[in-house]
MOPAC internal coordinates of N, CA, C and O (Angstrom, degrees):
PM7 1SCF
backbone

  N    0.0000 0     0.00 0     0.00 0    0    0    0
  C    1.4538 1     0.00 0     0.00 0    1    0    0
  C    1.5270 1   108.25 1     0.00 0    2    1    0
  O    1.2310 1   119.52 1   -44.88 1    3    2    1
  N    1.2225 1   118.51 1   135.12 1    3    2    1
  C    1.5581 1   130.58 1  -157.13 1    5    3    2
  C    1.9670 1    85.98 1  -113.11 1    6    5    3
  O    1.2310 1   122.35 1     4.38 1    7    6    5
  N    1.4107 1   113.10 1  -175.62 1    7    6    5
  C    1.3244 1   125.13 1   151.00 1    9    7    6
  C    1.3866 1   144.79 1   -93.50 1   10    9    7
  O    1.2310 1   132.26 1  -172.99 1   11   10    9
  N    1.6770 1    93.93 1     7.01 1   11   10    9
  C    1.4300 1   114.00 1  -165.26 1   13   11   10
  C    1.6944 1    82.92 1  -123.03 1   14   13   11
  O    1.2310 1   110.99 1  -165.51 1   15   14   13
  N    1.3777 1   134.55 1    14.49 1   15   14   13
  C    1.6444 1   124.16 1  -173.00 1   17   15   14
  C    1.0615 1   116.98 1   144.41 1   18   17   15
  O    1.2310 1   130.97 1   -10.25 1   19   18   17
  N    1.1514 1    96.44 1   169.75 1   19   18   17
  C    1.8418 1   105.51 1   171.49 1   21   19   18
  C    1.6730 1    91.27 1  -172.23 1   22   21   19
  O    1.2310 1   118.50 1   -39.14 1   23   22   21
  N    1.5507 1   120.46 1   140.86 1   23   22   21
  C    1.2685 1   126.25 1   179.64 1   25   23   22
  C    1.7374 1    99.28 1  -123.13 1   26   25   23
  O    1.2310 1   112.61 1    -3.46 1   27   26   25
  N    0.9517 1   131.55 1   176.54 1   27   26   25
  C    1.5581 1   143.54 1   146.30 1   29   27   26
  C    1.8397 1   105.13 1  -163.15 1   30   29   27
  O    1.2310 1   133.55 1   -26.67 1   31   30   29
  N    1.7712 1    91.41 1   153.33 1   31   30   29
  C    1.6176 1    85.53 1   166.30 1   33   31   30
  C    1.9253 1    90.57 1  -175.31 1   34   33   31
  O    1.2310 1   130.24 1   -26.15 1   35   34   33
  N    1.3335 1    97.86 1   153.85 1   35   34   33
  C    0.9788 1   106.76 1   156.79 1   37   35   34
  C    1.7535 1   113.94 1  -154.27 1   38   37   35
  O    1.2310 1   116.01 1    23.75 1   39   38   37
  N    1.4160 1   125.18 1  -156.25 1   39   38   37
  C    1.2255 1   117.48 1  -150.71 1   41   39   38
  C    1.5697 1   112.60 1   -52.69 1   42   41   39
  O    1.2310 1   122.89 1   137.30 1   43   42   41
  N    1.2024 1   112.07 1   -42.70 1   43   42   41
  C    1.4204 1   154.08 1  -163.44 1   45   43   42
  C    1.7923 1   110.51 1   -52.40 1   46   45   43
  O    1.2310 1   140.55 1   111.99 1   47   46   45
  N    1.6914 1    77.72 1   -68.01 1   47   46   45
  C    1.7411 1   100.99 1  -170.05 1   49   47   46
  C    1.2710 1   118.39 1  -130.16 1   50   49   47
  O    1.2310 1   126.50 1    11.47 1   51   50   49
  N    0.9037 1   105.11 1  -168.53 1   51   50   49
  C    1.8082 1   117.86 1   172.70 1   53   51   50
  C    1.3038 1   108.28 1  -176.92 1   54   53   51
  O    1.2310 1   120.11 1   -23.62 1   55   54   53
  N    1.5690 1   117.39 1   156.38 1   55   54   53
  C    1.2314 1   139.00 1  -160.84 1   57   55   54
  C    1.7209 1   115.99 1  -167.14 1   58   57   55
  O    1.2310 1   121.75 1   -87.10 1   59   58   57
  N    1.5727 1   114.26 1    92.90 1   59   58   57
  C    1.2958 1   113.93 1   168.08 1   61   59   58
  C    1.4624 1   117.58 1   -97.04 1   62   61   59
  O    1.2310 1   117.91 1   -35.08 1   63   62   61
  N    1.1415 1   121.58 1   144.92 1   63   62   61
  C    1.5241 1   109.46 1   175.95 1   65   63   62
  C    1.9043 1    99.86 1  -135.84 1   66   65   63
  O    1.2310 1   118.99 1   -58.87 1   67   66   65
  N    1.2795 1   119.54 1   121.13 1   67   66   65
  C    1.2403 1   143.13 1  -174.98 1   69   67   66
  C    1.2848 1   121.69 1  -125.07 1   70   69   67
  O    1.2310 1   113.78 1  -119.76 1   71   70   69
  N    1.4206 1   129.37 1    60.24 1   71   70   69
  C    1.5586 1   129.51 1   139.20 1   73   71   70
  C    1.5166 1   117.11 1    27.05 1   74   73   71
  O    1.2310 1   129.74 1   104.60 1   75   74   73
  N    1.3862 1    98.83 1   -75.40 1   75   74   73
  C    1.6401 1   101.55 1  -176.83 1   77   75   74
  C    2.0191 1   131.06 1   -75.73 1   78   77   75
  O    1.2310 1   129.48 1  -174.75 1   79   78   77
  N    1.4762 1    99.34 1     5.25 1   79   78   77
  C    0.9333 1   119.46 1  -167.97 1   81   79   78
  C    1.5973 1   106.48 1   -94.36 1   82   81   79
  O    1.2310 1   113.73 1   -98.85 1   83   82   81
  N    1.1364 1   129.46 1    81.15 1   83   82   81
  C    1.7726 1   132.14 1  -157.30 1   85   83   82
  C    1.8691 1   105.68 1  -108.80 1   86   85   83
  O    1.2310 1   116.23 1   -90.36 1   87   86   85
  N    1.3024 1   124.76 1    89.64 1   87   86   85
  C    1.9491 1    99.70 1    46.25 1   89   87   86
  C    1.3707 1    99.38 1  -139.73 1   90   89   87
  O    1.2310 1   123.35 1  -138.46 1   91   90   89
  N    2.1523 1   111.18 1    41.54 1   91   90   89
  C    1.4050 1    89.23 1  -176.53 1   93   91   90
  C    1.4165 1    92.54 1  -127.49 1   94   93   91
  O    1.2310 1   109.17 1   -88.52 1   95   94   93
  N    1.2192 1   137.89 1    91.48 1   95   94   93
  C    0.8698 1   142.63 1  -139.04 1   97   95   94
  C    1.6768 1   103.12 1  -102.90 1   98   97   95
  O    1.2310 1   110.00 1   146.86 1   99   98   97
  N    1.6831 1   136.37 1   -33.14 1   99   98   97
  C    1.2643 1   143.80 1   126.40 1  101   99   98
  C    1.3629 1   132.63 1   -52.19 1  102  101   99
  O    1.2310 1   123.74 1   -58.33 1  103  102  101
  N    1.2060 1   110.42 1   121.67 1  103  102  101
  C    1.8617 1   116.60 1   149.93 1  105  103  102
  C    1.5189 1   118.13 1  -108.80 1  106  105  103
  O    1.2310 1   131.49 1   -63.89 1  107  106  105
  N    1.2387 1    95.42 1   116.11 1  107  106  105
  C    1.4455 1   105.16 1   173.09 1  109  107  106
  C    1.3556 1   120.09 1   -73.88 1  110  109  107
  O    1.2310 1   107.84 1    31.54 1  111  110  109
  N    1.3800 1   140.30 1  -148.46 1  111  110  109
  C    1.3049 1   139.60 1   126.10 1  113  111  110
  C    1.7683 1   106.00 1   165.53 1  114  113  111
  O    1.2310 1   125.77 1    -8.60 1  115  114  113
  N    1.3161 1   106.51 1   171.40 1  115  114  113
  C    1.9188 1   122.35 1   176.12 1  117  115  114
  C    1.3685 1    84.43 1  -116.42 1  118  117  115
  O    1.2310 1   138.09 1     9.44 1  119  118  117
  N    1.4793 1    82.54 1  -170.56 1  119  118  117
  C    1.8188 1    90.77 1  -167.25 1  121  119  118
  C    1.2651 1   123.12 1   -68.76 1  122  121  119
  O    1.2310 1   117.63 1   178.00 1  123  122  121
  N    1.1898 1   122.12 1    -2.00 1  123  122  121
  C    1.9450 1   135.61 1  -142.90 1  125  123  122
  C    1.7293 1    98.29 1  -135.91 1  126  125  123
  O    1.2310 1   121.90 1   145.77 1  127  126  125
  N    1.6529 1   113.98 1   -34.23 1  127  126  125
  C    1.0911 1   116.99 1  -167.98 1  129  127  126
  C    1.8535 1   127.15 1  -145.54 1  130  129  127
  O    1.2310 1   117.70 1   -16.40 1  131  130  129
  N    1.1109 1   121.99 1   163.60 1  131  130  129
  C    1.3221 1   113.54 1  -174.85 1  133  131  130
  C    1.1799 1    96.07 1  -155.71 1  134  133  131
  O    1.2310 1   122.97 1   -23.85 1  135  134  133
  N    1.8101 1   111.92 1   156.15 1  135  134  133
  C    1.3221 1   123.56 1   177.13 1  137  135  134
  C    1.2311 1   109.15 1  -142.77 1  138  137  135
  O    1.2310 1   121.55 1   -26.32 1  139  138  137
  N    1.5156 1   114.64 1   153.68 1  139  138  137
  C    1.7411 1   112.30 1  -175.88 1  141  139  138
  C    1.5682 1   105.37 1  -108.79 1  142  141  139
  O    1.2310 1   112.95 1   -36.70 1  143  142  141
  N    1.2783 1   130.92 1   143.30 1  143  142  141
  C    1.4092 1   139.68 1  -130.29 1  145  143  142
  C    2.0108 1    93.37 1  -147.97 1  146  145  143
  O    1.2310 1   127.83 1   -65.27 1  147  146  145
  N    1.1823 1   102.53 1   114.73 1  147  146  145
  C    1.9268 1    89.38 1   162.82 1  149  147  146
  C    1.3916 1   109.92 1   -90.77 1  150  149  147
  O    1.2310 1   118.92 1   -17.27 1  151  150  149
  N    1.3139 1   119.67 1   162.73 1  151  150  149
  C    1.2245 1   148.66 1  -155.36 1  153  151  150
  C    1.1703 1   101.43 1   -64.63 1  154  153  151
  O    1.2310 1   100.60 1   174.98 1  155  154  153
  N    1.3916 1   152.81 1    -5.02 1  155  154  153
  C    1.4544 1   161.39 1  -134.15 1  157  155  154
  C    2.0477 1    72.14 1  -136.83 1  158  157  155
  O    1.2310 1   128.84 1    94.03 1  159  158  157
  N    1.1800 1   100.57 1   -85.97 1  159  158  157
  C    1.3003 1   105.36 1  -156.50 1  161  159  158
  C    1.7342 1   123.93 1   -58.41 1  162  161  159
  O    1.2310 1   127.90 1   170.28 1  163  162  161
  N    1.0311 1   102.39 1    -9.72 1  163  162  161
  C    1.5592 1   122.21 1   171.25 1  165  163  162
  C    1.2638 1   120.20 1  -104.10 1  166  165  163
  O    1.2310 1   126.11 1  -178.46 1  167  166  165
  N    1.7625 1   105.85 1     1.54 1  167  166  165
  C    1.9570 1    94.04 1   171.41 1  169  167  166
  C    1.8355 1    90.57 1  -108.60 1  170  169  167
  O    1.2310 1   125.11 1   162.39 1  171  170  169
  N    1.6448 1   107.80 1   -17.61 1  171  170  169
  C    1.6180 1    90.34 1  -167.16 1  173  171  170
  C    1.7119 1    96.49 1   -91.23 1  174  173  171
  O    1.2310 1   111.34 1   176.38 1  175  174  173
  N    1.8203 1   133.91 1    -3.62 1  175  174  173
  C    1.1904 1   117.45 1   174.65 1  177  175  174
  C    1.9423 1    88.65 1   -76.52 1  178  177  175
  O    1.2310 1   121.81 1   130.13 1  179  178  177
  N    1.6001 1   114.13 1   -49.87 1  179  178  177
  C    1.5111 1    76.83 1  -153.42 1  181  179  178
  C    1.7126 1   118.28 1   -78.55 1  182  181  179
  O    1.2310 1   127.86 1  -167.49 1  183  182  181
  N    1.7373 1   102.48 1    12.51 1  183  182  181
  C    1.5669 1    95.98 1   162.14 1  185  183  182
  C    1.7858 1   112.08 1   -64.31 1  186  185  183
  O    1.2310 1   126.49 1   131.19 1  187  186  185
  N    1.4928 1   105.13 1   -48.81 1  187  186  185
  C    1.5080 1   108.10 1  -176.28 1  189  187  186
  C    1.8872 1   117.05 1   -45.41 1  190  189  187
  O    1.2310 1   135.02 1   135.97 1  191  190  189
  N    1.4531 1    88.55 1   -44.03 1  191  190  189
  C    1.7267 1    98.87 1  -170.33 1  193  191  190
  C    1.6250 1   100.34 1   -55.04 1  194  193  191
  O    1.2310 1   124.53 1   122.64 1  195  194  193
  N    1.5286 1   108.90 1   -57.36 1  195  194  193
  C    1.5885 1   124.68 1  -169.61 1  197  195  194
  C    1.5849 1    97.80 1   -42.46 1  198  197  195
  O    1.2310 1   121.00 1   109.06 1  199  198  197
  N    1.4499 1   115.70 1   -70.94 1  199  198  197
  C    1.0049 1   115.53 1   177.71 1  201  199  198
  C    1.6903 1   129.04 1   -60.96 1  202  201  199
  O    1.2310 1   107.74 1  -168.00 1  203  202  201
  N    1.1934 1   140.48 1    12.00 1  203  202  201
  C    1.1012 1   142.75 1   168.62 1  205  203  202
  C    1.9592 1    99.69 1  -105.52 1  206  205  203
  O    1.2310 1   128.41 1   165.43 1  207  206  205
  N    1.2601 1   101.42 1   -14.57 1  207  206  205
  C    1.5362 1   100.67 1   173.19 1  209  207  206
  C    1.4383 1   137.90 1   -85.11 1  210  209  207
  O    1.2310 1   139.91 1   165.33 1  211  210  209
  N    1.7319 1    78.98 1   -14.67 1  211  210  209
  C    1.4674 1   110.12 1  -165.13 1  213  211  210
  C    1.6622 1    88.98 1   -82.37 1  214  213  211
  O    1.2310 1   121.50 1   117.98 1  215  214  213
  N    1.9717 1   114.74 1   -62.02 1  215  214  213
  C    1.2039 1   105.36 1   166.75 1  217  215  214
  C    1.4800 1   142.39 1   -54.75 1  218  217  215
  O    1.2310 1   131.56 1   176.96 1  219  218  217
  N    0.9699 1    95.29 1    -3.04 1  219  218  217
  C    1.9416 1   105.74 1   177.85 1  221  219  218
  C    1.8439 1    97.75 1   -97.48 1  222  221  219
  O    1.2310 1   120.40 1   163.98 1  223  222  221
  N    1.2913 1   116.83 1   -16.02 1  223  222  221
  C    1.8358 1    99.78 1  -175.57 1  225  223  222
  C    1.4702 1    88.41 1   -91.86 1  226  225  223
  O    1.2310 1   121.09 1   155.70 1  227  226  225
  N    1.5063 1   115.51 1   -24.30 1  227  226  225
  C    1.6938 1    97.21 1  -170.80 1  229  227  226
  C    1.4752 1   126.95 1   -94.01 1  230  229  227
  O    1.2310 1   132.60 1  -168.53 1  231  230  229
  N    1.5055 1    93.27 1    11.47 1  231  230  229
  C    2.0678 1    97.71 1   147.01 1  233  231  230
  C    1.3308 1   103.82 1  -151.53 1  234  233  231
  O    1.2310 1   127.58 1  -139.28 1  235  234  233
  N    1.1783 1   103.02 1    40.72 1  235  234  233
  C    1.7690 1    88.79 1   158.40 1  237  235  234
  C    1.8045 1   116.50 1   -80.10 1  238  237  235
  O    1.2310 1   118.92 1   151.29 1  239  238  237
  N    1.5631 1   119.67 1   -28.71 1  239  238  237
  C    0.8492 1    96.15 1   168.34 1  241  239  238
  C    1.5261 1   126.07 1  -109.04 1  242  241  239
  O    1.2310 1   122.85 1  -120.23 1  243  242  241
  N    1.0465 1   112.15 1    59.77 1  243  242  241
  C    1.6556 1   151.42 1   135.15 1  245  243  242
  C    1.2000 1   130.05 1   -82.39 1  246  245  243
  O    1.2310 1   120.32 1   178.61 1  247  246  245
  N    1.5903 1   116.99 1    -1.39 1  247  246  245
  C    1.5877 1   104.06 1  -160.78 1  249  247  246
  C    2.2594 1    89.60 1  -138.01 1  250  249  247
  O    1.2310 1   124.36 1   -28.75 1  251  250  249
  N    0.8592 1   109.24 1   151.25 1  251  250  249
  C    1.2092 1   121.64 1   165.84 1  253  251  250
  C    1.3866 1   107.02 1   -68.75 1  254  253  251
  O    1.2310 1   118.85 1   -37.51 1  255  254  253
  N    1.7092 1   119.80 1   142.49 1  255  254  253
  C    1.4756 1   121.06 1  -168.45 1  257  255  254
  C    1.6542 1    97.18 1   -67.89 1  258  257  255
  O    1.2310 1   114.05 1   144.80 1  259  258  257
  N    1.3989 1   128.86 1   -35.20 1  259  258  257
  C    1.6326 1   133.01 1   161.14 1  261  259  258
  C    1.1841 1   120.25 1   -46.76 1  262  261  259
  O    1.2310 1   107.38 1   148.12 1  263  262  261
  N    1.4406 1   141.13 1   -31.88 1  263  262  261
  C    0.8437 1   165.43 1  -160.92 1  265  263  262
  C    1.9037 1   110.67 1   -71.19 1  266  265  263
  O    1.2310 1   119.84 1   -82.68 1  267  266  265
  N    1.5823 1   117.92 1    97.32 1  267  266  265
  C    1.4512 1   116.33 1   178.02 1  269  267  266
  C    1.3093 1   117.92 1   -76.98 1  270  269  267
  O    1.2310 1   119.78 1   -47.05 1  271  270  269
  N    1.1629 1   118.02 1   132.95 1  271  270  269
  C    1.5058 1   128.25 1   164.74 1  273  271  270
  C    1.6119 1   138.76 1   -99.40 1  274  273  271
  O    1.2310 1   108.96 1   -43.61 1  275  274  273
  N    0.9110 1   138.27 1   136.39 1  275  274  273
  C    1.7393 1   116.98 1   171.02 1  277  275  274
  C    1.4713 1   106.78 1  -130.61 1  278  277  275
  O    1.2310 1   118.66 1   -46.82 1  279  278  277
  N    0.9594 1   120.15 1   133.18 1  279  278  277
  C    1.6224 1   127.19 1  -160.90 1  281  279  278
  C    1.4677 1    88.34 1  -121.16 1  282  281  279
  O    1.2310 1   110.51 1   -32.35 1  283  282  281
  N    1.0545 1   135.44 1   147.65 1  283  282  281
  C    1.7564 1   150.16 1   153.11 1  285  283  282
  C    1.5018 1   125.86 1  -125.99 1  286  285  283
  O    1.2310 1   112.29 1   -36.00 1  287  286  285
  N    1.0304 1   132.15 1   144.00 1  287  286  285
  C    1.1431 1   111.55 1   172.45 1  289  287  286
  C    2.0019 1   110.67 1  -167.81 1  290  289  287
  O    1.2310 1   121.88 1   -44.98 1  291  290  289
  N    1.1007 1   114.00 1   135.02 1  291  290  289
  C    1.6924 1   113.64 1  -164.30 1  293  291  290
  C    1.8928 1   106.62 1  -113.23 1  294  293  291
  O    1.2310 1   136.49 1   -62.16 1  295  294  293
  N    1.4081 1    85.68 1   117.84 1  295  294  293
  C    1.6737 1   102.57 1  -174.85 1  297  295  294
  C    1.2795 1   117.78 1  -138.57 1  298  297  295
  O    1.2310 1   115.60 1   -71.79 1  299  298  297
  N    1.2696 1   125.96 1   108.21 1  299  298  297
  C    1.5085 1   121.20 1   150.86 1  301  299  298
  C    1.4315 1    88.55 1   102.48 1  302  301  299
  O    1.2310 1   104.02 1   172.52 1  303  302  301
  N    1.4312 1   147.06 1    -7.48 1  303  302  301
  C    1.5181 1   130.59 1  -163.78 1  305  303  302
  C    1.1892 1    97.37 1   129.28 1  306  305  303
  O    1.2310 1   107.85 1   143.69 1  307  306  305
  N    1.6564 1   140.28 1   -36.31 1  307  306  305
  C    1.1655 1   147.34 1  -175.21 1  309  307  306
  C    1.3484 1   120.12 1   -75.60 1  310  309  307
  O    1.2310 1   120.69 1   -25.69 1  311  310  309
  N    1.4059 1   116.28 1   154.31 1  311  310  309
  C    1.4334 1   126.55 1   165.02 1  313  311  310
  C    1.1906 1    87.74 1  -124.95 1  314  313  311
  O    1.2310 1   113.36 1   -34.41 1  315  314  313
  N    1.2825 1   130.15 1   145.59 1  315  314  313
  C    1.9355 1   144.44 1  -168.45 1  317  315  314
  C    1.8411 1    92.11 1  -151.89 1  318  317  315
  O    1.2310 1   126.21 1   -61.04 1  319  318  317
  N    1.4479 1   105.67 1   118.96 1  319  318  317
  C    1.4997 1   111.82 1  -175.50 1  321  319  318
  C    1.8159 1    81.50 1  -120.72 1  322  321  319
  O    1.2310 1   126.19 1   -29.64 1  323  322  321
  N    1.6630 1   105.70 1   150.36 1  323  322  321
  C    1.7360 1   126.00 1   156.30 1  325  323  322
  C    1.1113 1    93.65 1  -139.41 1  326  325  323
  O    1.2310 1   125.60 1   -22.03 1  327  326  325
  N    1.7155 1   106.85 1   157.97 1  327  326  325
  C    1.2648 1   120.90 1  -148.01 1  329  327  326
  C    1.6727 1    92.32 1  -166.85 1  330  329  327
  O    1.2310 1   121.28 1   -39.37 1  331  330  329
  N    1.1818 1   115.15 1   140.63 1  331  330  329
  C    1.2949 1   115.98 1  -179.96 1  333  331  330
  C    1.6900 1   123.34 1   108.35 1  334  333  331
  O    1.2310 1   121.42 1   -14.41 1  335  334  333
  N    1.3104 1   114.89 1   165.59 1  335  334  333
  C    1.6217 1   113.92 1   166.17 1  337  335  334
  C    1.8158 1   114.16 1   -60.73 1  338  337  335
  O    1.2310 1   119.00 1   -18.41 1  339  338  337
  N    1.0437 1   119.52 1   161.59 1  339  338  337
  C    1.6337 1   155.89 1  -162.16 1  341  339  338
  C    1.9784 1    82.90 1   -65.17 1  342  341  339
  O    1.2310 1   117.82 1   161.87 1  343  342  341
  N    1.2338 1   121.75 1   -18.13 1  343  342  341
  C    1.3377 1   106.93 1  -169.40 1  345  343  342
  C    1.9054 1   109.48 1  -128.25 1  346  345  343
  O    1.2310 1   132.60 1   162.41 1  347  346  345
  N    1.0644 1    93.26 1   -17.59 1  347  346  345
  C    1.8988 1   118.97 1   177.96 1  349  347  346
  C    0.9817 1   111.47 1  -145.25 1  350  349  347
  O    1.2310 1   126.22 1   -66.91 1  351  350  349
  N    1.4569 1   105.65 1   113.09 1  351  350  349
  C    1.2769 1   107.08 1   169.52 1  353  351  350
  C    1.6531 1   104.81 1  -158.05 1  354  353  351
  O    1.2310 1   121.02 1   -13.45 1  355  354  353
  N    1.4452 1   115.65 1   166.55 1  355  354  353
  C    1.3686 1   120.58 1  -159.82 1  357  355  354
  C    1.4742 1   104.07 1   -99.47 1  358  357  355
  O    1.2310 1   123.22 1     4.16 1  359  358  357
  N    1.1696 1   111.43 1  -175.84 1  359  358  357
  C    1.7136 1   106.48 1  -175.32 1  361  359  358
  C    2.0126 1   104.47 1  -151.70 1  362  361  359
  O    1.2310 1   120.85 1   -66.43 1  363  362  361
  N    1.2224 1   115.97 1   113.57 1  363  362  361
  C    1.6460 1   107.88 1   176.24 1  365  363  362
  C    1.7071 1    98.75 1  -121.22 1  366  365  363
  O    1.2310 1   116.63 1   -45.28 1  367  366  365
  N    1.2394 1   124.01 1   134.72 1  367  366  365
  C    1.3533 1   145.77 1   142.17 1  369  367  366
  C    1.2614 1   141.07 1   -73.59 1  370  369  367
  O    1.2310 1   123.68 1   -68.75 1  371  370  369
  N    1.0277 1   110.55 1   111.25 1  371  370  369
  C    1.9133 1   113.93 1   173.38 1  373  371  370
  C    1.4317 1   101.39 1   -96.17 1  374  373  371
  O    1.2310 1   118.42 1   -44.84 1  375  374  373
  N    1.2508 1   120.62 1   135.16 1  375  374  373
  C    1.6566 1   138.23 1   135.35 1  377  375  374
  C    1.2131 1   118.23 1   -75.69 1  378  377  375
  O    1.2310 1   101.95 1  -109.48 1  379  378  377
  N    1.2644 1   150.59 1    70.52 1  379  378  377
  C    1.6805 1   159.70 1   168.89 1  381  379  378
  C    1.5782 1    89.98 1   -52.87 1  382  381  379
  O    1.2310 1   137.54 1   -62.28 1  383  382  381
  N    1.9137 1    83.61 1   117.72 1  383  382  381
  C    1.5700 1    85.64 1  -171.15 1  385  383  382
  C    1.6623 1   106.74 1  -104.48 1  386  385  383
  O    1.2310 1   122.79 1   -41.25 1  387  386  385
  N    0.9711 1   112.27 1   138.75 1  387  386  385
  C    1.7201 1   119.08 1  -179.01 1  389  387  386
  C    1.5223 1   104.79 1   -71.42 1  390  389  387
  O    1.2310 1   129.28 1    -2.27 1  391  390  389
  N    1.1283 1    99.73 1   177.73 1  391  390  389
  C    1.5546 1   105.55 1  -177.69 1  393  391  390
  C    1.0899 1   125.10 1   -54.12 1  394  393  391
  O    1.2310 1   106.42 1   -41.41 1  395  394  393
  N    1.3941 1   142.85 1   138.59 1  395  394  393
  C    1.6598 1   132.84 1  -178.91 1  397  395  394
  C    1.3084 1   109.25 1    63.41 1  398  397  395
  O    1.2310 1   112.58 1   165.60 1  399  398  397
  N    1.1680 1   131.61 1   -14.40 1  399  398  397
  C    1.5244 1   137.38 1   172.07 1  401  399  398
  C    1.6046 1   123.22 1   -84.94 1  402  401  399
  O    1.2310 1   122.91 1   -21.03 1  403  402  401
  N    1.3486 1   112.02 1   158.97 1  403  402  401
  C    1.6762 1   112.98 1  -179.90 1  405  403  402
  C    1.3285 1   108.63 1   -88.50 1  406  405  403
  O    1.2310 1   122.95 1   -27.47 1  407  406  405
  N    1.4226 1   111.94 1   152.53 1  407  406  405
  C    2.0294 1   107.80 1   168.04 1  409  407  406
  C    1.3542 1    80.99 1  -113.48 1  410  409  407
  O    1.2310 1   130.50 1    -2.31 1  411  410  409
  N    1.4299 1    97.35 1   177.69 1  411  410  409
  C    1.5063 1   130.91 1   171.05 1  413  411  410
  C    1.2727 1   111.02 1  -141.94 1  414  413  411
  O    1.2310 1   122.91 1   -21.10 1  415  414  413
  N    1.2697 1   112.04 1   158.90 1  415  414  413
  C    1.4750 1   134.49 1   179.38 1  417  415  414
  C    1.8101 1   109.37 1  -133.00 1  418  417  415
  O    1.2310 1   129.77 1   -46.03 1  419  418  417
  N    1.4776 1    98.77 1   133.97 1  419  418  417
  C    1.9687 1    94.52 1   170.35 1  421  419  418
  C    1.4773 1   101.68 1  -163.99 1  422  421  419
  O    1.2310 1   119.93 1   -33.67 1  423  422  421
  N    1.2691 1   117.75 1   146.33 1  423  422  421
  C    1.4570 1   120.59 1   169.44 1  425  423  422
  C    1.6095 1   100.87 1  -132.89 1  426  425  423
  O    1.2310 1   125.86 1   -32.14 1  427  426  425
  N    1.5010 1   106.35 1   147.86 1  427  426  425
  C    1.1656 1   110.85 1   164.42 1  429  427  426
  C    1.6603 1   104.12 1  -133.55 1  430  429  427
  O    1.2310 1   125.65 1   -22.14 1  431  430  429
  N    1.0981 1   106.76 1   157.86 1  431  430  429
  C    1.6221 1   141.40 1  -154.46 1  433  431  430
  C    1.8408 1   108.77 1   -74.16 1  434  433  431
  O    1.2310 1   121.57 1   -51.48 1  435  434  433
  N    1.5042 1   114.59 1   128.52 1  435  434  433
  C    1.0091 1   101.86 1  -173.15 1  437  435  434
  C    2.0206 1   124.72 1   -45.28 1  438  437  435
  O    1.2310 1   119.67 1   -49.43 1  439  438  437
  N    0.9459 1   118.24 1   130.57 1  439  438  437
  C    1.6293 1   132.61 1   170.32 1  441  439  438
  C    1.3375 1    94.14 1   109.41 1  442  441  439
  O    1.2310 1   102.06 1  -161.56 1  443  442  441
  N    1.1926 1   150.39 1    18.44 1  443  442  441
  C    1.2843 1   145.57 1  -161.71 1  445  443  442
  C    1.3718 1   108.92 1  -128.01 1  446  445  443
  O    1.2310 1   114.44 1   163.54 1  447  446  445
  N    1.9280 1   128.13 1   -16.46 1  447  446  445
  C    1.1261 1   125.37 1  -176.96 1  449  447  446
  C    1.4769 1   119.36 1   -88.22 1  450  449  447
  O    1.2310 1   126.70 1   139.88 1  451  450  449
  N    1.4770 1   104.71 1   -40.12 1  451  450  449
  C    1.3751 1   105.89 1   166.31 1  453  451  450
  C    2.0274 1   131.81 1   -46.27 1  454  453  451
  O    1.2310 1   130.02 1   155.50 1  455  454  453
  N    1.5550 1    98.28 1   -24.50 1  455  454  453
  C    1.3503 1    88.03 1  -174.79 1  457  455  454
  C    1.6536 1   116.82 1  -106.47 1  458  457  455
  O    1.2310 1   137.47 1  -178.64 1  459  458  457
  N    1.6102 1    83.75 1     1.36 1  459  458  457
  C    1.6252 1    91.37 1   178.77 1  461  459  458
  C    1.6108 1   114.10 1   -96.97 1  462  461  459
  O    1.2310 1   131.04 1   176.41 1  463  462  461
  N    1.7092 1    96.30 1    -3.59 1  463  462  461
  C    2.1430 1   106.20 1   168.57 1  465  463  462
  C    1.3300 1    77.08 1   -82.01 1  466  465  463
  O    1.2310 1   110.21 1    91.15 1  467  466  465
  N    1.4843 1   135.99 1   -88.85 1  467  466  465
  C    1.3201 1   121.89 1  -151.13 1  469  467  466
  C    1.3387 1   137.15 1   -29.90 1  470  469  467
  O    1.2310 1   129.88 1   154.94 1  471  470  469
  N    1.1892 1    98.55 1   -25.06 1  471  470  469
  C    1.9990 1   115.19 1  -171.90 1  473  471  470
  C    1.4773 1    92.40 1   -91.25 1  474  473  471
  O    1.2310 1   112.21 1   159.15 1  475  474  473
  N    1.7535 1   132.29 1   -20.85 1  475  474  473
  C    1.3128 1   117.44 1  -173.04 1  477  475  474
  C    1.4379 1    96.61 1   -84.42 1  478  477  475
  O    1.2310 1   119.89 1   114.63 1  479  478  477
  N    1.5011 1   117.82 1   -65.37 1  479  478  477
  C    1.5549 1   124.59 1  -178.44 1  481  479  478
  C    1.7116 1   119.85 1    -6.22 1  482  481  479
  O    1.2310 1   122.46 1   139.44 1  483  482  481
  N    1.3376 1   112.89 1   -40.56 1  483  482  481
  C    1.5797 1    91.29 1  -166.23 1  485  483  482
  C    2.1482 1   105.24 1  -102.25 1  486  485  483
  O    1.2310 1   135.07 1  -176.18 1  487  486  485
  N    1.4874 1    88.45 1     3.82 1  487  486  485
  C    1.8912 1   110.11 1  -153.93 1  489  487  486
  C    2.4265 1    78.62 1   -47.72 1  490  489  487
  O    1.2310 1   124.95 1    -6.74 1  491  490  489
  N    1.2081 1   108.10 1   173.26 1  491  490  489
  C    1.5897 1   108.05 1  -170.13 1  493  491  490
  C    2.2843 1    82.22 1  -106.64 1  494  493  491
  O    1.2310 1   117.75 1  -119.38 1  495  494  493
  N    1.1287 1   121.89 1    60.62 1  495  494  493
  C    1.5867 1    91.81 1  -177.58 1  497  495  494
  C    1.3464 1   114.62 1   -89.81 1  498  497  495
  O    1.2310 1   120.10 1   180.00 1  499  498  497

């Protein structure tokens, strides 16, 4: 990660992050779609994500690898849904949009959420 960016992507996801890009300084996206995110709204989704990860390590081993889960949880403007077993599982986002403001909607596909928190975790927002 440079100061002028950092990109990642693979089939799944994608993730640009651009500094100079004001005030949307993230692009998210699934395979079909992408959205641009300001810096407000991309440090409190990947607080939500962190923390829904945090609750998925602290009973995963409580749960049979068969075993379905759905975790929810509402932060910062967000609704953050997981879905799936302790090892796969899917990931959908709400943007709850305030007044005069836009929401968003995105899901990505089970095995695909975990690596798209990792690529947010170190982003500078």
């Amino acid at each position: 990660m440079t100061p002028s960016g950092y990109s990642a992507e693979t089939e799944s996801w994608r993730l640009v992050w651009d500094p100079s890009k004001v005030p949307f300084p993230l692009l998210i996206g699934g395979a079909d779609w992408a959205v641009e995110l300001t810096a407000a709204e991309a440090s409190r989704l990947r607080a939500g994500l962190l923390s829904l990860l945090d609750q998925l390590e602290a009973i995963a081993d409580q749960l049979m690898e068969e075993e379905l889960i759905s975790l929810e949880l509402e932060c910062g403007g967000w609704w953050l849904g997981l879905d799936g077993n302790p090892s796969q599982w899917g990931l959908r986002c709400i943007l709850l949009p305030a007044a005069g403001l836009r929401g968003w909607e995105g899901a990505w596909a089970p095995g695909a959420g975990l690596g798209l928190v990792r690529a947010l975790e170190p982003l500078p927002l």
